[in-house]
Short mmCIF file of the C-alpha atoms (twelve columns), coordinates in Angstrom:
data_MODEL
# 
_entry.id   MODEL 
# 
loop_
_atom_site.group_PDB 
_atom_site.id 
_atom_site.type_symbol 
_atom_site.label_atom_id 
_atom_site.label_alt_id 
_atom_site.label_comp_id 
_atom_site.label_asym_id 
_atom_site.label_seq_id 
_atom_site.Cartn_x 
_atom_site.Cartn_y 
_atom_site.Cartn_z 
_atom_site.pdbx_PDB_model_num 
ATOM 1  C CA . UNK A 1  17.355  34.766 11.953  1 
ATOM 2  C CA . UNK A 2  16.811  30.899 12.830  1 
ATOM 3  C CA . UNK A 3  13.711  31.447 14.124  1 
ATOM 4  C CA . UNK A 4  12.491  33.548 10.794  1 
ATOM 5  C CA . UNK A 5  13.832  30.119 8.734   1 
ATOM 6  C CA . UNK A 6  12.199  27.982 11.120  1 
ATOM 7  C CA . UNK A 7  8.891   29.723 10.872  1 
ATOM 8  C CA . UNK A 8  9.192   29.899 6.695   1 
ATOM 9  C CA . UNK A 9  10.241  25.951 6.642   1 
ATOM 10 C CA . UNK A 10 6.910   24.873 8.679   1 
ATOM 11 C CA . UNK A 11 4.483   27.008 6.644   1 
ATOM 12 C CA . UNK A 12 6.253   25.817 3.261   1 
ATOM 13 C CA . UNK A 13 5.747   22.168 4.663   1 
ATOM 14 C CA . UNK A 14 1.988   23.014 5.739   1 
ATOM 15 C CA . UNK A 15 0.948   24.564 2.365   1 
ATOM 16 C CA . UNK A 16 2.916   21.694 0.488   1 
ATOM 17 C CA . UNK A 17 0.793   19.480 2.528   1 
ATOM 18 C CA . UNK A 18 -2.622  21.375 1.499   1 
ATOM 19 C CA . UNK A 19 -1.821  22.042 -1.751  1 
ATOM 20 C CA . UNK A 20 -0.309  18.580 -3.254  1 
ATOM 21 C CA . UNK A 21 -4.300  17.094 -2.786  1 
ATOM 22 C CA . UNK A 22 -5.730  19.556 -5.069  1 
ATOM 23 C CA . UNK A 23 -3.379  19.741 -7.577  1 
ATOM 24 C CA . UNK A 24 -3.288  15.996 -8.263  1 
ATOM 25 C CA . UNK A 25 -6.923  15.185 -7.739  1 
ATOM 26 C CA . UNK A 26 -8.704  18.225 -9.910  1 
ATOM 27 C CA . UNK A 27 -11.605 15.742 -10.579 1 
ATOM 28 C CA . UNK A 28 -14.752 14.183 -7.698  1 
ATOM 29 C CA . UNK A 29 -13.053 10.701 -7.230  1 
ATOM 30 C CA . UNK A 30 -15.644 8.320  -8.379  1 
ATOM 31 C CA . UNK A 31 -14.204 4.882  -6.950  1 
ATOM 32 C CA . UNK A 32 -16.401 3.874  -4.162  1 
ATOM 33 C CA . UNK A 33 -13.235 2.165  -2.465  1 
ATOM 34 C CA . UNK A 34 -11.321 4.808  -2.656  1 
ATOM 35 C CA . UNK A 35 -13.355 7.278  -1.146  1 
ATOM 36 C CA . UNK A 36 -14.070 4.514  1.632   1 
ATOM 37 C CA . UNK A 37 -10.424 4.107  2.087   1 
ATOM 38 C CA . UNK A 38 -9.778  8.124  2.206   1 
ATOM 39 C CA . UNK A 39 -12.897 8.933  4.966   1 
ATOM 40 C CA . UNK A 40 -11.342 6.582  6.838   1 
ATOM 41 C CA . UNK A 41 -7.627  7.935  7.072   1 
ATOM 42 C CA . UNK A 42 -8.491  11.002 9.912   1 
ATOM 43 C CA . UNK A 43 -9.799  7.812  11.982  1 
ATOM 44 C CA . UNK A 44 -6.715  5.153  11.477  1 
ATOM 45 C CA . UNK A 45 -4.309  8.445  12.262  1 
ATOM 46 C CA . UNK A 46 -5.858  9.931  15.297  1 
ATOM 47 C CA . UNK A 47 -5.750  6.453  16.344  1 
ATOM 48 C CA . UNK A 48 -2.325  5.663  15.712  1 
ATOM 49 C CA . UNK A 49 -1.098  8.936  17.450  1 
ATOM 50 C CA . UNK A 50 -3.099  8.373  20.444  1 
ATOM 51 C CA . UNK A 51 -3.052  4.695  21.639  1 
ATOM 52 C CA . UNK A 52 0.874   4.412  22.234  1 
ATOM 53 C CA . UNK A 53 0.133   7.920  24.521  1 
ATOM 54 C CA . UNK A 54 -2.464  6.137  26.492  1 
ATOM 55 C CA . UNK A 55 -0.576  3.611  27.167  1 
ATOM 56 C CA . UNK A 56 2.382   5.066  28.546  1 
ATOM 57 C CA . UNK A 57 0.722   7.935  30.172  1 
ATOM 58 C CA . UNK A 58 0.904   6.705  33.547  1 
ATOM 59 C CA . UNK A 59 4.185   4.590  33.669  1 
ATOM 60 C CA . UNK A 60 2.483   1.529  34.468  1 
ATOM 61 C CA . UNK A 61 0.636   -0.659 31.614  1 
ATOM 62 C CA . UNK A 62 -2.137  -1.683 34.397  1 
ATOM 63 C CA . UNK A 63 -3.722  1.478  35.237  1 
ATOM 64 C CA . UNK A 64 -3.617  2.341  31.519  1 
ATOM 65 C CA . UNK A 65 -5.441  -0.342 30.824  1 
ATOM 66 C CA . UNK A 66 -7.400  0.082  33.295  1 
ATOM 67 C CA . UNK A 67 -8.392  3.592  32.540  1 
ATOM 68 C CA . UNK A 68 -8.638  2.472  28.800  1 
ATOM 69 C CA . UNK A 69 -11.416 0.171  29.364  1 
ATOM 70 C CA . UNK A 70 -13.530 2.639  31.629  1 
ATOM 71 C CA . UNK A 71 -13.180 5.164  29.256  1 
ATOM 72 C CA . UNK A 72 -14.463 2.775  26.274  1 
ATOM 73 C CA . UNK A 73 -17.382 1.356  28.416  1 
ATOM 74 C CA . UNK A 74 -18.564 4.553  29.404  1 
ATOM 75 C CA . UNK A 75 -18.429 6.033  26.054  1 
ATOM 76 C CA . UNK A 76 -19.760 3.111  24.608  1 
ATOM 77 C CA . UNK A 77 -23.470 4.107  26.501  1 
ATOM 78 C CA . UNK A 78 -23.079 7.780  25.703  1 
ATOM 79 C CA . UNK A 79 -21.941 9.355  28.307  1 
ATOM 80 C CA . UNK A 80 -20.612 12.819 28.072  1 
ATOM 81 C CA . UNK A 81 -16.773 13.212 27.843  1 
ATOM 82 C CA . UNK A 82 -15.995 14.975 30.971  1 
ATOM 83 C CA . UNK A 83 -17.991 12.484 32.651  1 
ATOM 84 C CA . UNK A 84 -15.637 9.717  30.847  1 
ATOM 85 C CA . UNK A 85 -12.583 11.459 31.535  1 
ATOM 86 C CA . UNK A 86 -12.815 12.439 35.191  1 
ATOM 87 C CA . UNK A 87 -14.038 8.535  35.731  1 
ATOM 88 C CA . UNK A 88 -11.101 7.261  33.203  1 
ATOM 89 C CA . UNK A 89 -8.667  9.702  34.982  1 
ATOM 90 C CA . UNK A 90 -10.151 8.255  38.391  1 
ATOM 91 C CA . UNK A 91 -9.980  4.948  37.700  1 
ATOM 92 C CA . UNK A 92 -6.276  5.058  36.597  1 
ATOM 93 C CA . UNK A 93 -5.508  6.935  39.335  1 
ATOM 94 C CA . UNK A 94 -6.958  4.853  42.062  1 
ATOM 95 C CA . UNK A 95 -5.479  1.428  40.412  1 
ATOM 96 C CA . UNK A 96 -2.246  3.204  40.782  1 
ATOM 97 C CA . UNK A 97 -2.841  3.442  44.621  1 
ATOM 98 C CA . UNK A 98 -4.023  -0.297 44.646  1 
ATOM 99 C CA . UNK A 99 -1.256  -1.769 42.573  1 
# 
């Protein structure tokens, strides 16, 4: 029976979610800032969720950073991501061993 509620509670919450958007913005939004601010949220929330993770991944603020900056670099010249995270996971891991 919980489980049933449970399951009724998060798809309420998840169509609530969907539908509130539509209803309250019918028209194409014509500010130029706010459409710059909205294209911008998916960015600022991703990020938000997943820099506190990084950084406590490993127990130890060094290696994160450590792997943080390896990952960056080599994404920054393209590289593809299993390349940067085997060589972020790597780098973390052997800065653990050092340190």
């Amino acid at each position: 029976m919980t489980v049933a509620v449970y399951v009724f509670v998060m798809a309420a919450v998840t169509y609530v979610i969907r539908m509130v958007p539509f209803t309250f913005f019918r028209k194409k939004i014509k500010s130029r800032f706010v459409r710059s601010f909205l294209k911008y949220i998916p960015y600022a929330v991703l990020s938000s969720m997943t820099i506190p993770a990084i950084f406590t991944s490993t127990g130890n603020v060094v290696t994160s950073a450590v792997g943080t900056v390896v990952a960056v670099l080599l994404a920054f010249f393209d590289l593809p991501l299993i390349v940067v995270a085997l060589a972020a996971s790597l780098a973390a891991f052997l800065t653990g061993m050092v340190v």
